[in-house]
N, C-alpha and C positions, 0 to 999 in steps of 0.2 A: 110139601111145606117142611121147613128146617124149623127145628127148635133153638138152633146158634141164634146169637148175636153179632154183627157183621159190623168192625169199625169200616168208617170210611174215613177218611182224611182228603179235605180238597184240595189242601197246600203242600201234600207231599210230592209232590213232581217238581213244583219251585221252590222247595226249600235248600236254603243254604245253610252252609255252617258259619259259626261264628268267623270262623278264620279266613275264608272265602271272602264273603262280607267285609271285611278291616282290611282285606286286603286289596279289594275292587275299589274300595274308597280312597284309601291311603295312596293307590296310582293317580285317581283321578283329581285327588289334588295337586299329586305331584306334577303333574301334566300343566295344570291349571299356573303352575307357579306359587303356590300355596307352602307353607311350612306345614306338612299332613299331621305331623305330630300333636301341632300346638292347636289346629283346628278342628283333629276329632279330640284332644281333650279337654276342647273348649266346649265342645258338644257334650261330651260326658255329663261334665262337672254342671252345665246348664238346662241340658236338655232342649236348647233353642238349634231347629237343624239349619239356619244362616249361617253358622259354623260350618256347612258342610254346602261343597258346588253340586251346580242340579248337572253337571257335565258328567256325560255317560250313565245318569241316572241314579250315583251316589247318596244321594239327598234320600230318594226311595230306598236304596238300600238298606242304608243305616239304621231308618226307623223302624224296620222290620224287626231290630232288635232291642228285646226289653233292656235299658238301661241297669236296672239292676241286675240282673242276669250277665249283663255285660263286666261290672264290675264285679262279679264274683268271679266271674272265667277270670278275667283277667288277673285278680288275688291270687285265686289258684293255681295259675301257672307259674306265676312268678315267684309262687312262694313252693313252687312243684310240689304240691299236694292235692 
């Protein structure tokens, strides 16, 4: 018997990065004929995911990711800090 502590993680084999993710979606609407911009920052800004196509499974993706979490990455980058 071990005295450790053993994480496990059940989501680590499916997880993605933020940048994966915006960018699996941002095709999928492109594809879709959607303006991807104005539909995942409709999403953002609402958090309603009908802004986002269930095409290629986008809609799942998306929500995978904490909205705020999202706009912080996103400040952070664009403010390259």
């Amino acid at each position: 018997m071990s005295d450790f502590t053993r994480r496990f993680d059940v989501y680590k084999d499916e997880e993605w990065d933020t940048r994966a993710i915006l960018t699996e979606v941002y095709r999928a609407l492109e594809e879709k004929g959607y303006n991807s911009i104005n539909q995942i920052v409709g999403y953002i800004l609402s958090e309603d995911p009908t802004y986002i196509t269930n095409y290629n499974n986008a809609r799942a993706l998306i929500r995978r990711l904490d909205r705020n979490e999202l706009l912080q990455e996103l400040l952070r980058y664009y403010l390259n800090v």
